[in-house]
Every structure is written in structure tokens, then in C-alpha cells.
C-alpha positions, 0 to 999 in steps of 0.5 A, a space after each residue: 500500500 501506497 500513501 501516494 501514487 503518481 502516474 505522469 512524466 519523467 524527464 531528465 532536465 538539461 539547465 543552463 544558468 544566463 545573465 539574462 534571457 536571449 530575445 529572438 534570433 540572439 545568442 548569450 553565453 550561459 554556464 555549463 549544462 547540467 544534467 539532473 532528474 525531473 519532469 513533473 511526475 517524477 518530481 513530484 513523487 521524488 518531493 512526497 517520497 523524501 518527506 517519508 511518504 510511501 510514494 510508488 511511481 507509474 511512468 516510462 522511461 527510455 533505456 538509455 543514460 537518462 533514464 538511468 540518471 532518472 531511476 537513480 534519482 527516485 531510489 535516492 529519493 526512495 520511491 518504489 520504482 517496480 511501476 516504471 516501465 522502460 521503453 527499448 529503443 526510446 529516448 527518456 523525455 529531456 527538458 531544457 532550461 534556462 535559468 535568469 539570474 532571478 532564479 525564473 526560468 523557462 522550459 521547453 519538454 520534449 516528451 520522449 518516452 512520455 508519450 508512450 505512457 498509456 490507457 492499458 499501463 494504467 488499467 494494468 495498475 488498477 490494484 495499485 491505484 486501489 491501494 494507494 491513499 492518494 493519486 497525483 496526476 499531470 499533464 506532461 503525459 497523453 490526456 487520454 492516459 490521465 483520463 484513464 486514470 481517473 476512471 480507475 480513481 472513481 472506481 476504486 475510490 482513491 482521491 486525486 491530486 490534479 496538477 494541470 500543467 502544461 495548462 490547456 485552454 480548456 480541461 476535460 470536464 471529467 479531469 476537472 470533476 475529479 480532482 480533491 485538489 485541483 493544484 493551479 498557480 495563478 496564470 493557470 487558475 486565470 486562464 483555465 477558471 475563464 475569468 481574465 480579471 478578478 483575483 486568485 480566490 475569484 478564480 479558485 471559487 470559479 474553478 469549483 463551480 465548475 466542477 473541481 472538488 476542492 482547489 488550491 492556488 499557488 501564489 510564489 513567495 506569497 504563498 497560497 489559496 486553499 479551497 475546501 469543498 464546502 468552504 465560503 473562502 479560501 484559507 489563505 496560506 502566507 509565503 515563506 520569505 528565503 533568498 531565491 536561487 532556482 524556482 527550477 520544480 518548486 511547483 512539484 515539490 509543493 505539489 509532492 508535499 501537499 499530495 504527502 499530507 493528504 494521504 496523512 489525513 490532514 485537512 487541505 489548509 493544513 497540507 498547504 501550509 506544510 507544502 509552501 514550507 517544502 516549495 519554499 526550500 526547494 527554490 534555496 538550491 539549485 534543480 528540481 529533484 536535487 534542491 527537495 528537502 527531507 523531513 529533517 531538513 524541513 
């Protein structure tokens, strides 16, 4: 038995470091490329399992040197790798990075092995998903995947934390009615709530209207909105003030760590408030998976 279980993407992260963004058709210098462990699944699974959560992971990977770095990764974090399937002949999904001397970065994801993530590994997982106390899901793997996994969710009755990121323009009703969470920053509850003005906690009460169970709104270093079912407002979770490196994963790690305190049994307030502690150290160091704490260290 699992408290969580994520089904989504791997990617191993190839991230430069730049005094300023280059603007179209320029080229700047950057540091050396490093390589590390990321995509949203595995990050978020990396996140829960070294906070002591038992944490199992469902995604693809191909049997080259970066699905190796990524198998590495996940047993030094200490989730339980027996779901993940590697794919002969694949190449493992890769994101590039750019990192500005702010600590934002932008990223582009090429999907690699990720989108041979399919309906039928999930159905395969049903037990697994059975006995797991929460399901984390994404939306760097095919939608059809995720829907898969909801069905899977509704019928075993296992919670599911949805992270809808990339965002689309417009998410699937039944993905929608089925997250206890919905986990959006600010420009994802903007464009996905279909209000362009208004306020995170307008946004977040529109997403529930829509259908969403429960809803939490990242805010940065502001920290976040938390969402109840049948709450009237949103708890609102303050930031955590620290020096800001690499922002590289932090929306995982929070994610990682709020789908962690679930599983516990704590309220969804109580959860967010542990999860900007967990987002906010993680923007202290640099990369996604290497920069996430412990328990002790948190």
C-alpha cells in the first residue's frame, strides 16, 4: 500500500544558468549544462517520497543514460520504482532550461518516452491505484492516459491530486470533476477558471463551480489559496520569505508535499501550509529533484 501514487512524466532536465534571457534570433553565453532528474511526475513523487511518504511511481522511461540518471534519482529519493516501465529503443523525455539570474526560468519538454505512457499501463495498475491513499496526476503525459486514470480513481475510490500543467485552454470536464485538489498557480487558475480579471480566490471559487472538488492556488513567495469543498473562502496560506536561487520544480515539490499530507489525513489548509514550507526550500538550491528537502531538513 501506497500513501501516494503518481502516474505522469519523467524527464531528465538539461539547465543552463544566463545573465539574462536571449530575445529572438540572439545568442548569450550561459554556464555549463547540467544534467539532473525531473519532469513533473517524477518530481513530484521524488518531493512526497523524501518527506517519508510511501510514494510508488507509474511512468516510462527510455533505456538509455537518462533514464538511468532518472531511476537513480527516485531510489535516492526512495520511491518504489517496480511501476516504471522502460521503453527499448526510446529516448527518456529531456527538458531544457534556462535559468535568469532571478532564479525564473523557462522550459521547453520534449516528451520522449512520455508519450508512450498509456490507457492499458494504467488499467494494468488498477490494484495499485486501489491501494494507494492518494493519486497525483499531470499533464506532461497523453490526456487520454490521465483520463484513464481517473476512471480507475472513481472506481476504486482513491482521491486525486490534479496538477494541470502544461495548462490547456480548456480541461476535460471529467479531469476537472475529479480532482480533491485541483493544484493551479495563478496564470493557470486565470486562464483555465475563464475569468481574465478578478483575483486568485475569484478564480479558485470559479474553478469549483465548475466542477473541481476542492482547489488550491499557488501564489510564489506569497504563498497560497486553499479551497475546501464546502468552504465560503479560501484559507489563505502566507509565503515563506528565503533568498531565491532556482524556482527550477518548486511547483512539484509543493505539489509532492501537499499530495504527502493528504494521504496523512490532514485537512487541505493544513497540507498547504506544510507544502509552501517544502516549495519554499526547494527554490534555496539549485534543480528540481536535487534542491527537495527531507523531513529533517524541513
Amino acid at each position: 500500500m501506497y500513501d501516494v501514487l503518481v502516474v505522469g512524466s519523467a524527464n531528465a532536465d538539461l539547465t543552463v544558468r544566463v545573465d539574462r534571457r536571449p530575445g529572438p534570433g540572439e545568442t548569450v553565453l550561459g554556464t555549463d549544462l547540467v544534467e539532473s532528474a525531473g519532469g513533473k511526475g517524477a518530481n513530484q513523487a521524488a518531493a512526497a517520497a523524501r518527506l517519508g511518504a510511501r510514494t510508488a511511481l507509474l511512468a516510462r522511461v527510455g533505456d538509455d543514460a537518462f533514464g538511468e540518471l532518472l531511476l537513480d534519482a527516485q531510489r535516492d529519493a526512495g520511491t518504489e520504482l517496480r511501476h516504471v516501465l522502460v521503453e527499448k529503443g526510446a529516448r527518456t523525455g529531456t527538458a531544457m532550461i534556462v535559468v535568469g539570474p532571478d532564479g525564473d526560468n523557462s522550459i521547453v519538454v520534449s516528451p520522449g518516452a512520455n508519450a508512450a505512457l498509456s490507457p492499458a499501463d494504467v488499467t494494468a495498475a488498477r490494484e495499485v491505484i486501489a491501494a494507494s491513499a492518494v493519486l497525483s496526476l499531470q499533464l506532461e503525459v497523453p490526456e487520454r492516459t490521465v483520463r484513464a486514470a481517473v476512471a480507475v480513481a472513481a472506481e476504486t475510490g482513491t482521491r486525486v491530486v490534479l496538477n494541470p500543467s502544461p495548462a490547456p485552454e480548456v480541461l476535460d470536464p471529467a479531469l476537472l470533476a475529479a480532482a480533491d485538489p485541483l493544484v493551479v498557480n495563478e496564470h493557470e487558475a486565470r486562464r483555465l477558471s475563464g475569468l481574465p480579471d478578478g483575483d486568485p480566490g475569484r478564480w479558485a471559487a470559479a474553478l469549483r463551480d465548475l466542477g473541481a472538488r476542492s482547489v488550491v492556488v499557488t501564489l510564489g513567495a506569497q504563498g497560497a489559496l486553499a479551497l475546501d469543498a464546502d468552504a465560503a473562502e479560501p484559507a489563505s496560506v502566507p509565503g515563506v520569505e528565503v533568498e531565491v536561487v532556482d524556482t527550477t520544480g518548486a511547483g512539484d515539490a509543493f505539489t509532492g508535499a501537499l499530495a504527502a499530507r493528504l494521504a496523512r489525513g490532514a485537512s487541505l489548509a493544513e497540507a498547504a501550509r506544510f507544502a509552501v514550507r517544502v516549495g519554499a526550500a526547494s527554490v534555496t538550491r539549485e534543480g528540481a529533484q536535487p534542491s527537495y528537502p527531507t523531513a529533517e531538513e524541513l
